[in-house]
C-alpha positions in Angstrom: 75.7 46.4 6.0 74.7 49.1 4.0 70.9 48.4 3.8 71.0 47.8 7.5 72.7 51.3 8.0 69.4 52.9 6.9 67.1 51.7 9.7 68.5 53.2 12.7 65.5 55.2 14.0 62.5 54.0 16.8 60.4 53.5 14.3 62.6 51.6 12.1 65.1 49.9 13.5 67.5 46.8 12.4 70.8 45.1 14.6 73.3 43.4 14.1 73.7 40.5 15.8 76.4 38.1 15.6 76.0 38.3 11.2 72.1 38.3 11.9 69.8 40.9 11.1 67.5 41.5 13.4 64.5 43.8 13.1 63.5 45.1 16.7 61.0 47.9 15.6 58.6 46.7 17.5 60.6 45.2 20.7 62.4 48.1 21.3 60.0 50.1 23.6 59.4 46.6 25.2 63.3 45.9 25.9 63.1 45.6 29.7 66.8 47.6 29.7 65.1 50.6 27.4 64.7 51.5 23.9 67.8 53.9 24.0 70.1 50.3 24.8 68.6 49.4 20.9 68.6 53.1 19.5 72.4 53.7 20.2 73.1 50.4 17.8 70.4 51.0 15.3 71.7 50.2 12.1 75.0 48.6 13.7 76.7 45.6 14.5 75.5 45.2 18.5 77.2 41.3 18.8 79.7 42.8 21.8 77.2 44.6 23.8 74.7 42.4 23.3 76.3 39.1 24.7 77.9 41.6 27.7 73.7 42.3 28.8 73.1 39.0 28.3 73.5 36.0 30.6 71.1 33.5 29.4 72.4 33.3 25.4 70.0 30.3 24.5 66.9 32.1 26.3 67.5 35.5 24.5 68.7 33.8 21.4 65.2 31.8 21.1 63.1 35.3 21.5 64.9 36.8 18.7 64.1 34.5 16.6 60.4 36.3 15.7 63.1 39.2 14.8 65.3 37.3 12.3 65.5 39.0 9.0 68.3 37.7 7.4 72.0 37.2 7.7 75.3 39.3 6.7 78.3 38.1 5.2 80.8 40.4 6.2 84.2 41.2 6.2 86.6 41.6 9.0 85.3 45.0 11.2 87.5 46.7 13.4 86.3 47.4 16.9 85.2 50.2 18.4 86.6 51.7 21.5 83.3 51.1 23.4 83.3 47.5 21.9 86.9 46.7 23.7 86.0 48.2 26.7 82.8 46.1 26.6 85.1 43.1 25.9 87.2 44.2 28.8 84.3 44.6 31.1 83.0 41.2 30.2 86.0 39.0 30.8 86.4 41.0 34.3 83.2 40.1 35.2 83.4 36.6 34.1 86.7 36.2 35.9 84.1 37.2 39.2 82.0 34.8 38.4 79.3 36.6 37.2 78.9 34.9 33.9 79.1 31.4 35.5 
């Protein structure tokens, strides 16, 4: 976690996805929802928000492959606020069908 910590910035730039590493340097002026949805987890542990944005898992999951740097074994993280309320919004939404 602490390596990835370092490349939070545009123009170097590492999630957290799931235990994956993933560098999206160069996706995240691509990323149809804007680079700030990347920038605001740079260096971070995105698994919540990411799955919340994202419908079609095995679609999204095959594109990140060409991103794949590497894997984190990790210890038990508390959530963040924003991470629950993500979690929250999710299972509302999924309850509405939305994630169906």
């Amino acid at each position: 976690r602490a390596e990835v910590a370092l490349h939070k910035e545009i123009d170097d730039l590492w999630i957290i996805i799931y235990g994956r590493v993933y560098n999206v340097t160069n996706w995240a002026r691509k990323h149809p929802g804007g680079e700030v949805v990347l920038t605001n987890y740079g260096g971070e542990d995105a698994s919540i928000v990411f799955e919340t944005f994202h419908k079609n898992m095995k679609f999204v999951r095959g594109h990140m492959g060409q991103f794949y740097i590497g894997d984190i074994v990790d210890e038990e993280k508390e959530l963040k606020e924003i991470e629950k309320d993500f979690l929250r919004f999710k299972e509302d939404m999924t309850q509405k069908g939305f994630y169906k």
